[in-house]
KEVEX-549668 format. One record per residue: x, y, z of N, C-alpha, C in turn. Coordinates in steps of 0.05 Angstrom, whole numbers, padded with zeros to 5 digits, always signed. Each point is the difference from the previous one (the first is absolute). Layout:
% residues N
XYZXYZXYZ...
% end
This chain:
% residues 403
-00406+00542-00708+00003-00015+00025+00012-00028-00005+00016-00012+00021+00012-00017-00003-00024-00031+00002-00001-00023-00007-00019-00018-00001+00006-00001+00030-00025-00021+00013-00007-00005+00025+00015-00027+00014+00006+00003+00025+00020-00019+00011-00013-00027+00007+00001-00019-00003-00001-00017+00016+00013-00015+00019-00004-00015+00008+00023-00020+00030-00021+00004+00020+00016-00007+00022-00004-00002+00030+00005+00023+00015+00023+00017-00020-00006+00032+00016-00010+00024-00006-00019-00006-00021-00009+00019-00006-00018+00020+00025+00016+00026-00014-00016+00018+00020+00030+00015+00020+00016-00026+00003+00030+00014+00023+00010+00024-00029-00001+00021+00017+00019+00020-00013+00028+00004+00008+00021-00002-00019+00023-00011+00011+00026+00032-00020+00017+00003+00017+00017+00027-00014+00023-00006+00003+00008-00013-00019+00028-00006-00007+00015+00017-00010+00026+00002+00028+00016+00024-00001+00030-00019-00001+00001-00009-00016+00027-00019-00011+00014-00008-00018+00024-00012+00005+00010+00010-00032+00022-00031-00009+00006-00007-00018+00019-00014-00014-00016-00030+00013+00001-00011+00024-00011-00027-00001-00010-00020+00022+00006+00004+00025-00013-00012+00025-00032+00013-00002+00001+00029+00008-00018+00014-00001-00018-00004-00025+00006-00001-00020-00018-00005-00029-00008-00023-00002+00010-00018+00023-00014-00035-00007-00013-00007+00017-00004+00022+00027-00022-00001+00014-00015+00018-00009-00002+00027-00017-00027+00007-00007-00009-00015-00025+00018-00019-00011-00013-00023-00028-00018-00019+00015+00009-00010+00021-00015-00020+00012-00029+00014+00015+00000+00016+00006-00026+00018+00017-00013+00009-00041+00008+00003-00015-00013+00010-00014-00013-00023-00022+00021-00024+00002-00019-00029-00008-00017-00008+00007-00007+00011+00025-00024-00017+00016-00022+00030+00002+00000+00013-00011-00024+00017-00008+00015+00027+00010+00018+00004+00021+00002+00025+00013-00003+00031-00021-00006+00013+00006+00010+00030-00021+00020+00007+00009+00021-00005-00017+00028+00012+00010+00011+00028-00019+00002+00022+00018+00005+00025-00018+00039-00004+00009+00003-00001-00027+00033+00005+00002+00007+00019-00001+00013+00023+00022+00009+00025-00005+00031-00002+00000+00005+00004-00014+00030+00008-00016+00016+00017+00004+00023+00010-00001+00007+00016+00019+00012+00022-00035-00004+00035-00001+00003+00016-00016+00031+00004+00002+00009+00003-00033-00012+00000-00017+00000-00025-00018+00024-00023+00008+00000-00011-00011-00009-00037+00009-00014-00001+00021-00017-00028+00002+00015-00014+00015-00005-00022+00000+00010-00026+00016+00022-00008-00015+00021+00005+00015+00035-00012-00014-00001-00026-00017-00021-00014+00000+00003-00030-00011-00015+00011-00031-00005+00019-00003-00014+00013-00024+00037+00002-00018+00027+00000+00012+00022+00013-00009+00009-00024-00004-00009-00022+00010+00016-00028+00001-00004-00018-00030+00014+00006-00013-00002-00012-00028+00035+00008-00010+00001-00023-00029-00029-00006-00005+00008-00027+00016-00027-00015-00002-00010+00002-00030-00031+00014+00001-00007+00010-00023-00022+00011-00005-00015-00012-00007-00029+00011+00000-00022-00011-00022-00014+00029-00011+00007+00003-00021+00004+00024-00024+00005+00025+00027-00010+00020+00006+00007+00017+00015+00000-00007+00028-00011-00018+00015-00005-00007+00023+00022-00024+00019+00004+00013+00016+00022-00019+00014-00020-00032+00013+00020-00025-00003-00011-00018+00000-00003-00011+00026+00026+00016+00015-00007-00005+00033-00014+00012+00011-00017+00025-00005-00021+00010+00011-00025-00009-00006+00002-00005-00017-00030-00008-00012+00001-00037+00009+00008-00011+00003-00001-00030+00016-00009+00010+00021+00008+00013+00026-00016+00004+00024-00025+00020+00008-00005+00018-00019-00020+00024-00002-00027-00008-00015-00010-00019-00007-00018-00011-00012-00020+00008+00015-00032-00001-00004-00011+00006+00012-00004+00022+00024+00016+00019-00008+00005+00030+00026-00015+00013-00026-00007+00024+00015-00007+00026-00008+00028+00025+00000+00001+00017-00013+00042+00004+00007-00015+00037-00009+00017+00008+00028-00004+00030+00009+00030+00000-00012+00008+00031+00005+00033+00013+00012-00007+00029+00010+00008-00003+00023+00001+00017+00028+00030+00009+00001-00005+00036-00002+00022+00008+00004+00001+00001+00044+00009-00020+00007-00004+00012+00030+00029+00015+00009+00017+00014-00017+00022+00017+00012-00027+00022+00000-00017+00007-00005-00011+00033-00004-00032-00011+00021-00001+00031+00007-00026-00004+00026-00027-00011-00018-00004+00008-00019-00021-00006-00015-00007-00024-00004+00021-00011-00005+00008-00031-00016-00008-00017+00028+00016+00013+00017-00008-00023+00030-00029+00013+00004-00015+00021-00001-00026+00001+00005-00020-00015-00020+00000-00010-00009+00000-00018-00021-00010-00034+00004+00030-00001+00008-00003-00023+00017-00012-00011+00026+00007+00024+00019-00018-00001+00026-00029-00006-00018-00009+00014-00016-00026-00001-00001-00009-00022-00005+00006-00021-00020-00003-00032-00016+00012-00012+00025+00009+00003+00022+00022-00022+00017-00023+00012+00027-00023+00016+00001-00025+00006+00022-00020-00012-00009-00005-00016-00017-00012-00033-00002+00006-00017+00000+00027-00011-00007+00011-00026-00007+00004-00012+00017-00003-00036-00012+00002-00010+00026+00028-00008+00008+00016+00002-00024+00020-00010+00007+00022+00018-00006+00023+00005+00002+00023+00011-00016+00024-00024+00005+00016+00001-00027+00025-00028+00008+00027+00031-00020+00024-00006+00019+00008+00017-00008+00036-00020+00010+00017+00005-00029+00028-00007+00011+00028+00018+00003-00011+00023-00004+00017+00026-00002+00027-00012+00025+00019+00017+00003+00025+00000+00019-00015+00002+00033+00014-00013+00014-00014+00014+00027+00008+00022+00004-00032+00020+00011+00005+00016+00001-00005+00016-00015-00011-00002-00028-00005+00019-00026-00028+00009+00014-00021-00017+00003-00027+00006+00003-00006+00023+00023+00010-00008+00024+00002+00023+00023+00016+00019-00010+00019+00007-00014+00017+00023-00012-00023+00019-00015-00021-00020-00016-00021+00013-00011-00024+00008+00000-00001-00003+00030-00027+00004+00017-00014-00018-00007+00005-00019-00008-00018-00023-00008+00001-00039+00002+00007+00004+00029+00014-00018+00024-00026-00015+00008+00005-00023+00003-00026-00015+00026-00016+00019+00017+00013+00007+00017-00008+00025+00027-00017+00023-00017+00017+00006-00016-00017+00027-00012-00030+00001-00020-00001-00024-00022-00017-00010-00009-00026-00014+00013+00007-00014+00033-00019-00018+00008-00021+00024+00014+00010+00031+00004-00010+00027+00012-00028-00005-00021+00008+00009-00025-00029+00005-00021-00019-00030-00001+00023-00021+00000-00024-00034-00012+00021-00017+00032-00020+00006+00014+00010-00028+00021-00004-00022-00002-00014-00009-00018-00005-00030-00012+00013-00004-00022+00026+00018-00004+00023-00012-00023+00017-00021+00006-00003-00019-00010+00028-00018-00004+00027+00002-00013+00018+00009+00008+00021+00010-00002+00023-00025-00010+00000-00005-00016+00034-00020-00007+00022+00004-00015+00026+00004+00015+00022+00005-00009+00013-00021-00001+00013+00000-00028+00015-00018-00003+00029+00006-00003+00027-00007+00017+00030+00011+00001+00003-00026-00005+00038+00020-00003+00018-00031+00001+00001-00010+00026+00001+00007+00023+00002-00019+00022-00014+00006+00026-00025+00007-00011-00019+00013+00022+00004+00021+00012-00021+00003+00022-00003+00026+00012+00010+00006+00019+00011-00021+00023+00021-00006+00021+00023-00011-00006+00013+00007+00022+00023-00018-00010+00026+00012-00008+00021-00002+00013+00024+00014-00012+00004+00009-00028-00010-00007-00022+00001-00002-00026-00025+00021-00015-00020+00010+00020-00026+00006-00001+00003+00021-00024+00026+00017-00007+00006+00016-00010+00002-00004-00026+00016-00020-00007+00007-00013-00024-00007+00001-00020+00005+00008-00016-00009-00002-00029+00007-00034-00012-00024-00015-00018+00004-00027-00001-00012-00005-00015+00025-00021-00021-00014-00013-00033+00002-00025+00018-00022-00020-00020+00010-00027-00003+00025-00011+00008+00018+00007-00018+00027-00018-00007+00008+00009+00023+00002+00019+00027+00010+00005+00020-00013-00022+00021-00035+00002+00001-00008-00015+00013+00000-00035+00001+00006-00005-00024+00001-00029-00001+00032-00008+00006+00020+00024+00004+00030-00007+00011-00009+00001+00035-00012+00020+00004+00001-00002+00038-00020-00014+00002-00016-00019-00020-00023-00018+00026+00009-00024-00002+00021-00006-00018+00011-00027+00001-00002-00020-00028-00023+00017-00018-00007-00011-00013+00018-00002-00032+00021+00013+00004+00021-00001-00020+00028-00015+00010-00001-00008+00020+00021-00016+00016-00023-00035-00004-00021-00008-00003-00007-00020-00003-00006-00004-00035+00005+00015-00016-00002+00003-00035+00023-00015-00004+00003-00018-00025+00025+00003-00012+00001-00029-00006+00025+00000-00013+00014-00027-00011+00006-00021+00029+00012+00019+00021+00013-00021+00022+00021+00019+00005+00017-00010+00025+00018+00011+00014+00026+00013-00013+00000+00023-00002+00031+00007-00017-00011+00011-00024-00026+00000-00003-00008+00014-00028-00006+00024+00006-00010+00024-00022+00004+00029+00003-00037+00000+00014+00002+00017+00015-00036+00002+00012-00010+00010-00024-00026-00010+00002-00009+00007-00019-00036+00006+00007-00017+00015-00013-00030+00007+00018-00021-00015-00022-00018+00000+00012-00024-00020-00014-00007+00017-00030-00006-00010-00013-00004+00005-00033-00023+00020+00004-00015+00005+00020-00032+00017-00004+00016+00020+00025-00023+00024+00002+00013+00015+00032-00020-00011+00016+00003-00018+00013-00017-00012+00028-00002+00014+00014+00013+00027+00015-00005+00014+00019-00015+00021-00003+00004+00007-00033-00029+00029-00011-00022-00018+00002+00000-00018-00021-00027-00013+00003-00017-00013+00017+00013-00015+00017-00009-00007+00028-00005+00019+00016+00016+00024+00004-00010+00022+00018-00028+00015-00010-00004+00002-00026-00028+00010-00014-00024-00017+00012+00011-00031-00006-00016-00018+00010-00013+00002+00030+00023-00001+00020-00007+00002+00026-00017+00029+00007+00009+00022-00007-00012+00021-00003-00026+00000-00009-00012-00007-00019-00022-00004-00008-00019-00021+00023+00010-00013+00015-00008-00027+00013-00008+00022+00025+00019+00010+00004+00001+00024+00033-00022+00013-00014+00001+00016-00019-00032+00021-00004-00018-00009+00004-00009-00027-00011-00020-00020+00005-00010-00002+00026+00031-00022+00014-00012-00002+00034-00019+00036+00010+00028+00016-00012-00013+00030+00021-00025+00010-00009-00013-00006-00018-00025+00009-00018-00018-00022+00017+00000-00022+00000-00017-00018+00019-00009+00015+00024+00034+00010+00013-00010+00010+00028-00015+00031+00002+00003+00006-00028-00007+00029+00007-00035-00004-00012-00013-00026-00015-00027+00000+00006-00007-00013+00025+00021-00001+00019-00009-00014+00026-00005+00015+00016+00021+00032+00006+00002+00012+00015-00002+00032-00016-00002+00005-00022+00009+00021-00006+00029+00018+00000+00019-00018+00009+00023+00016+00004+00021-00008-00024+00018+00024-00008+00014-00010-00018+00026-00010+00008+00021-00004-00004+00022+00001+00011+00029-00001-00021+00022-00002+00000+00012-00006-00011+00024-00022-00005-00004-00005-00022+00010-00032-00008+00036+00004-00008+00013-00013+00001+00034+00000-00007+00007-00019+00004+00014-00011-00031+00016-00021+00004+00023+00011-00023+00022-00022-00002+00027+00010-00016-00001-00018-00020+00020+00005-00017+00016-00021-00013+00022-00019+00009+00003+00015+00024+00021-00028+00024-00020-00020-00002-00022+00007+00025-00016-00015+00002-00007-00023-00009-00010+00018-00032-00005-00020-00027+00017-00018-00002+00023+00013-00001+00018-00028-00010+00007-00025+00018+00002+00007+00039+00002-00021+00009-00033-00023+00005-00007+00018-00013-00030-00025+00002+00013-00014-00011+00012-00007-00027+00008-00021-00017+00013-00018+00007+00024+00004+00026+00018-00016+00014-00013-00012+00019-00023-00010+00000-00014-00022+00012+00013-00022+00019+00006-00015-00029+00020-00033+00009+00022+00008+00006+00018+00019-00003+00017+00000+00003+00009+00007+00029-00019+00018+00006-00010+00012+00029-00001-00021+00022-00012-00016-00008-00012-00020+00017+00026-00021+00009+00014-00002-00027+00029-00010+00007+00018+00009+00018-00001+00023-00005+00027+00022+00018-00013+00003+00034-00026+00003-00001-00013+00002+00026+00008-00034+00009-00004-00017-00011+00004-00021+00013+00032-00019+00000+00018+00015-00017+00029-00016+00000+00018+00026+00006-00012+00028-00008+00028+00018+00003+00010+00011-00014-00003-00017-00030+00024-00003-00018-00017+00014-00028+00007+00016-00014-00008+00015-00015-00006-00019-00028-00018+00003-00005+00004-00019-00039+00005+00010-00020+00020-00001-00015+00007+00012-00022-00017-00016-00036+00005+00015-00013-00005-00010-00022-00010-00023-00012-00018-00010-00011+00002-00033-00007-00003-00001-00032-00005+00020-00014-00007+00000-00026-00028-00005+00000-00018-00018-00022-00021+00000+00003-00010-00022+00025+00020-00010+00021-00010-00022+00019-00004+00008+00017-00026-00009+00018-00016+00005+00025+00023-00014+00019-00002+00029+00029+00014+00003+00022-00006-00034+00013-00023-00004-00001-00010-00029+00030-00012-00022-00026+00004+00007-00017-00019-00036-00020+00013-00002-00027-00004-00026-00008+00014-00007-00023-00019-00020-00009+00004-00001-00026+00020+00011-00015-00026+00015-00013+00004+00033+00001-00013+00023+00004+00007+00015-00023+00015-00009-00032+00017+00029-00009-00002-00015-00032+00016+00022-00009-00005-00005-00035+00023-00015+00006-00012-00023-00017+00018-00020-00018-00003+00003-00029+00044+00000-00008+00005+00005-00030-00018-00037-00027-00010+00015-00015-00012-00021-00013+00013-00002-00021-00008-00023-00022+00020+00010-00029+00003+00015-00010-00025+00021+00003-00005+00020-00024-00015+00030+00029+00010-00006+00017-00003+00028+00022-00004-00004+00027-00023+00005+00012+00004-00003+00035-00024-00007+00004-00009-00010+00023-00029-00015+00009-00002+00019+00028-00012+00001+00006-00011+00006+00031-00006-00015+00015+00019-00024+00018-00015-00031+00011-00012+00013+00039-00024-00001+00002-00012-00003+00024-00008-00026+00015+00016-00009+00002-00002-00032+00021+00004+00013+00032-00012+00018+00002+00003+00017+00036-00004-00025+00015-00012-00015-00009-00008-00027+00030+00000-00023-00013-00007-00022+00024+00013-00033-00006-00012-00002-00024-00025-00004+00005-00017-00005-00029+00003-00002-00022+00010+00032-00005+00006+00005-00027+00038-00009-00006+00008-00001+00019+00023-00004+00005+00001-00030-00019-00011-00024+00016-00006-00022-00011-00007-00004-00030-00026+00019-00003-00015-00002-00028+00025+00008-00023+00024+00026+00006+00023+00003-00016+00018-00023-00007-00003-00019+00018+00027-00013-00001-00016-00018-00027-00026-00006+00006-00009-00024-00021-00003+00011-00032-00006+00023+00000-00007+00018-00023+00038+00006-00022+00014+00002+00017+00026-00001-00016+00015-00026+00006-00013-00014+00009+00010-00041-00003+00024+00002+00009-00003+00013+00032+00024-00003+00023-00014-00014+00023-00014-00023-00002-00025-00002+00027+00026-00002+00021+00022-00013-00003+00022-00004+00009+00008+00023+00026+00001+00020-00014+00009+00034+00021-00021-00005+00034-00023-00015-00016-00023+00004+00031+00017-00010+00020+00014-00021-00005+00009-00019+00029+00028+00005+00005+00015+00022-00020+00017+00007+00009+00005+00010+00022+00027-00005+00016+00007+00014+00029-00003+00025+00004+00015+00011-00022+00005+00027-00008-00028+00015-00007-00026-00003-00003-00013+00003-00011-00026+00002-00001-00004-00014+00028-00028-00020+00014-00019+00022+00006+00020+00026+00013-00032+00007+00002+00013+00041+00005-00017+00014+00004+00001+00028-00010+00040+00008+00016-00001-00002+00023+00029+00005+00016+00021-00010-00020-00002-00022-00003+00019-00021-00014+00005+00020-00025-00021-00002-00016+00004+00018-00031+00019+00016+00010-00015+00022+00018+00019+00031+00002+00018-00006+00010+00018-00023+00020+00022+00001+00007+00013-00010-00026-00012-00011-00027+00015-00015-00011-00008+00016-00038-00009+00029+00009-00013+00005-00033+00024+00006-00016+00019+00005+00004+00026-00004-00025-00010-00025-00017+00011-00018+00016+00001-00029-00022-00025-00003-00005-00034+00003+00017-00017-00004-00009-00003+00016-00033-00006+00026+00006-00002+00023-00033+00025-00023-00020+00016-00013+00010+00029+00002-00024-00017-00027-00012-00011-00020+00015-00013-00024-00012-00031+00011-00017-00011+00015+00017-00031+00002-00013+00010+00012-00033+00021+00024+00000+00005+00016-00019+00012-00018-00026+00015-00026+00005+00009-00016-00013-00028-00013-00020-00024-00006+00025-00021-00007-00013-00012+00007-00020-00004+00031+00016-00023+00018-00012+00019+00017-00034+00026-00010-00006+00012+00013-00018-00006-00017-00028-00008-00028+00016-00013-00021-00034-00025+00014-00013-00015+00024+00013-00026-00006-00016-00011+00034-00010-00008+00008-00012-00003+00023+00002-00021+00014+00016-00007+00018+00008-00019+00015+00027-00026-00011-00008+00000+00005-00026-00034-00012-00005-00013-00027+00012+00017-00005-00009+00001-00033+00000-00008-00003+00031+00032+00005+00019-00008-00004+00036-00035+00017+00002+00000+00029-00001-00024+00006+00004-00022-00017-00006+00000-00012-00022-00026-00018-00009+00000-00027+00024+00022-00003+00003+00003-00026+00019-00006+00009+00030+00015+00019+00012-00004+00008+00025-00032+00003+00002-00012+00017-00004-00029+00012-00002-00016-00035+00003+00012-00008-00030-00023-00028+00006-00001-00017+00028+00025+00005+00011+00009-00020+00028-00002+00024+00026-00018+00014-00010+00003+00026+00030+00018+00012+00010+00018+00003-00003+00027+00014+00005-00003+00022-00008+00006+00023+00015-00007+00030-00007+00028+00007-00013-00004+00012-00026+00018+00014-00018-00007+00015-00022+00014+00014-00004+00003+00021-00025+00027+00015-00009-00007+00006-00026+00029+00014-00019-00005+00026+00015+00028+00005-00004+00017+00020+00004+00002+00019-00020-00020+00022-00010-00013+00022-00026+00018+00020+00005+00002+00011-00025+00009+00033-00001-00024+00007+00009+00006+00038+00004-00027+00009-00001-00030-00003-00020+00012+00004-00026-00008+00000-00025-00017-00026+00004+00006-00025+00010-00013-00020-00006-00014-00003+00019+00005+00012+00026-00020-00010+00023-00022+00030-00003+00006+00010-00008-00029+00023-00012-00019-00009-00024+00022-00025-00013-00026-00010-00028-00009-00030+00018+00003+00003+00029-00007-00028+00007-00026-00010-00005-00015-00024-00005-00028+00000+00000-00008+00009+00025+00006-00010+00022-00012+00004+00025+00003+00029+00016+00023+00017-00009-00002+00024+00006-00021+00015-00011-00002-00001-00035-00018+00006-00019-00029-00013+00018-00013-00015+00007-00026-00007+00014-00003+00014+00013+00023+00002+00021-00003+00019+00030+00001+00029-00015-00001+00012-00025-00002+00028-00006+00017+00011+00014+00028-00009+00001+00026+00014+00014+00011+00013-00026-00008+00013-00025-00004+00010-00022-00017+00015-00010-00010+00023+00001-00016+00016-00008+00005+00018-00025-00018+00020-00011+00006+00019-00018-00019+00024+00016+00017+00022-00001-00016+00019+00005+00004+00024-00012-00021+00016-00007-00001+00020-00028+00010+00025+00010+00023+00008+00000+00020+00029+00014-00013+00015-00020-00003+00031+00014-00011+00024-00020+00019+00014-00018+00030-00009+00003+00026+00008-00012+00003-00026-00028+00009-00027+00017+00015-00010-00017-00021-00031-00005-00024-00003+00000-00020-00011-00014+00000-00024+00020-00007-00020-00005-00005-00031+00010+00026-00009+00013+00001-00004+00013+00032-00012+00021-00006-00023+00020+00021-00014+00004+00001-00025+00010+00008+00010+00042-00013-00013+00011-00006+00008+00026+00009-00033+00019-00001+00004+00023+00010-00030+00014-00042+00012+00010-00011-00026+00004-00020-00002+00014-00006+00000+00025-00016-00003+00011-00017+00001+00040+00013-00030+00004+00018-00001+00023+00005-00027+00006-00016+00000+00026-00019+00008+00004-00018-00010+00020-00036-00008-00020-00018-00015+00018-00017-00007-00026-00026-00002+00025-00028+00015-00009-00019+00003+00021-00017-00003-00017-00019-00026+00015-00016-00009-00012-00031+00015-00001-00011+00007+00014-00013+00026+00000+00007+00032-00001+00027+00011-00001-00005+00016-00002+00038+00011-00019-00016-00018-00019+00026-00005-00032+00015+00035-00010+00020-00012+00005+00023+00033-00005-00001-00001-00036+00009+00024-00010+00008+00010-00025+00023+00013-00004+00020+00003-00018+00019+00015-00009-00019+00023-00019-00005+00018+00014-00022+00023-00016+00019+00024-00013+00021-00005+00007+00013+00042-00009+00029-00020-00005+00008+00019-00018+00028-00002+00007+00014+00018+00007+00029-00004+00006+00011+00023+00015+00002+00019-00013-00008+00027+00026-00004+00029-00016+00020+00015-00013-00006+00013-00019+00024+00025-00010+00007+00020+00025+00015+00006+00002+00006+00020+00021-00025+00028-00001-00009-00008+00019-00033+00029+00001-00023-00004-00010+00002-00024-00008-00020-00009-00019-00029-00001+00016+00004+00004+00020-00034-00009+00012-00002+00036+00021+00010+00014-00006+00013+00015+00023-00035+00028+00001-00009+00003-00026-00029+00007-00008-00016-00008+00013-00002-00025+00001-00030-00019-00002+00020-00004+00046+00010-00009+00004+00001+00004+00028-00001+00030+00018+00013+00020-00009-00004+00027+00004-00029+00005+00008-00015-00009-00027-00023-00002-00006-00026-00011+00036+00014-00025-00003-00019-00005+00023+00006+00012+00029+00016+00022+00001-00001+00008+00021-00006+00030-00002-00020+00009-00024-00003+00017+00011+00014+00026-00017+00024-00006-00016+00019+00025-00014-00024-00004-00022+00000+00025-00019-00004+00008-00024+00023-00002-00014-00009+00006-00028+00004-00002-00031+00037+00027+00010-00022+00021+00005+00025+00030+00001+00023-00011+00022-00013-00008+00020+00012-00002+00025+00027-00019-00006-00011-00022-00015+00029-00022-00010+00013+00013-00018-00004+00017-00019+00017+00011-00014+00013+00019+00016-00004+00015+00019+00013+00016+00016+00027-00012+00013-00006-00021+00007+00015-00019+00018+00018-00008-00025-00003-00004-00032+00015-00019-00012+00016+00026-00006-00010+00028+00001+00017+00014-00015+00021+00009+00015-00005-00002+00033+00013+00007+00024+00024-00023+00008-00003-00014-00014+00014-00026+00002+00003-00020+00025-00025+00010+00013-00019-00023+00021-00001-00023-00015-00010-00011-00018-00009-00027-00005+00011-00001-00036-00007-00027-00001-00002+00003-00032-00017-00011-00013-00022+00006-00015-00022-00017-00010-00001+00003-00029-00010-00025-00008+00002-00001-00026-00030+00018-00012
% end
């Protein structure tokens, strides 16, 4: 048996029917905070992100195993009646199912909202597409890199005007849609100890991605005019963006007067405060060319360390600009345990991203790491009821696959 969960959800039984990565980062997040999440997999060969390498870590793909941590991992043949009887049976307790298949796969397989809520009417149902469940588009099949071109959010990326579009370095629209999804199970799990009813949850990777266009939103709603690109500079405040130093780039946050002021004295320009050009947040942004061309002149005498040690002492919010490599050996990431090890039954002790949420009574663990394909498919079988013969029947029939 697998060790015992802790968090805040222990006890939600959760059936994760998803694959490659929106879907797998909302059953990571339900399964950090205690949930039991059974990952069923689809026969014969698993979750596509299992193919996505390399790079590897000795036999195990490294993009599956980053979001499957902490799951329990079935594989369900559901082309065959058996395989979906199977499922009905583990999915006539659960409280939840999160599923990102094509629209349209689940109802094709008798195993739709409508048809599922018949056996458990207190299921919470969440699908996660590329552009939701209405909607001209409702059909769609949808990555990332599509969604962050139609929500706007690859038209505001980039160097500046005339440069090639270009999309944010992480996928904001898988991961934020896992996120929001996970947030919707939540709200609907509240309501369903309120009322008993289950319902079903859907959100997209559109969605996801125009959360992000915030400021930019707020601009266009209020002038018209669409914002393109700024590089690392903020749409409405200045001076908001990496400045080049002698020896690399700073991150300067002077968002308001204050700090605005406190900058000018810390790089021995007190001068810039009473400038025309310069006096106060409007001024900057009508005027941040020549502002960045003077600060950058400054900030190129000293090396990053150096401003950091200075900024920090005078309150001015800043920080370097890390590869990955370095902002994973950060001290302060390292505190926050945004670094784990967790002991895989394949390929031994492995490096894991940690719970970025933190409960003070009721403290999460990284307990499992991500499964081998079938690897729990016994010991879950198990609690519902199949025998020893009965799963071998099924493994030899090529219903399931268990290790």
């Amino acid at each position: 048996m697998t060790d015992a969960a802790t968090g805040p959800l222990v006890g939600l039984k959760v059936v994760e029917l998803a694959h490659i990565m929106a879907g797998p980062v909302c059953g990571l997040m339900l399964a950090d905070m205690g949930a039991d999440v059974i990952k069923v997999e689809k026969y014969p060969d698993g979750d596509d992100s299992r193919r996505m390498a390399p790079p590897m870590v000795k036999s195990e793909s490294a993009a599956f195993m980053i979001l499957n941590r902490n799951k329990r991992g079935t594989a369900i043949n559901l082309k065959s009646e058996a395989g979906k009887a199977v499922l009905r049976k583990i999915l006539r307790t659960a409280d939840v199912v999160i599923e990102n298949f094509r629209p349209g796969t689940m109802e094709r397989l008798g195993l739709g909202f409508d048809s599922l809520r018949q056996d458990n009417p207190g299921l919470i149902y969440c699908d996660i597409t590329g552009f939701g469940g209405t909607g001209p588009y409702a059909d769609r099949a949808g990555f990332d890199l599509i969604a962050q071109g139609i929500s706007g959010v690859m038209g505001l990326t980039g160097e500046g005007p005339g440069r090639p579009p270009i999309k944010a370095g992480v996928p904001l629209g898988d991961i934020t849609a896992g996120i929001l999804a996970a947030m919707g199970i939540l709200a609907a799990y509240i309501h369903r100890l309120k009322t008993g009813e289950g319902q079903r949850v859907d959100t997209s990777l559109l969605e996801a991605s125009m959360v992000h266009t915030a400021w930019p939103s707020a601009i266009y709603f209020a002038t018209g005019v669409s914002p393109g690109p700024l590089g690392s500079a903020h749409p409405i405040s200045a001076p908001y963006q990496a400045i080049q130093t002698a020896d690399g780039w700073v991150n300067i946050g002077a968002a308001n007067q204050a700090n605005w002021l406190r900058l000018t004295e810390v790089i021995g320009m007190p001068e810039l405060a009473s400038d025309s050009r310069f006096v106060d947040n409007a001024t900057r942004m009508k005027n941040l060319p020549a502002l960045i061309e003077i600060l950058t002149k400054g900030f190129r005498e000293r090396p990053t360390s150096e401003w950091l040690e200075r900024l920090e002492k005078a309150g001015v919010p800043a920080g370097p600009v890390l590869s990955l490599g370095e902002a994973l050996s950060n001290p302060q990431v390292q505190a926050r345990r945004m670094v784990v090890e967790v002991n895989h039954s394949s390929v031994g002790r492995t490096r894991a991203l940690g719970t970025p949420v933190k409960f003070s009574k009721t403290p999460t663990q990284i307990r499992l790491a991500a499964p081998v394909l079938g690897e729990h498919t016994r010991e879950i079988l198990g609690e519902f009821g199949y025998g020893e013969a009965e799963i071998n029947q099924l493994v030899t029939d090529g219903d399931i696959i268990a290790m």
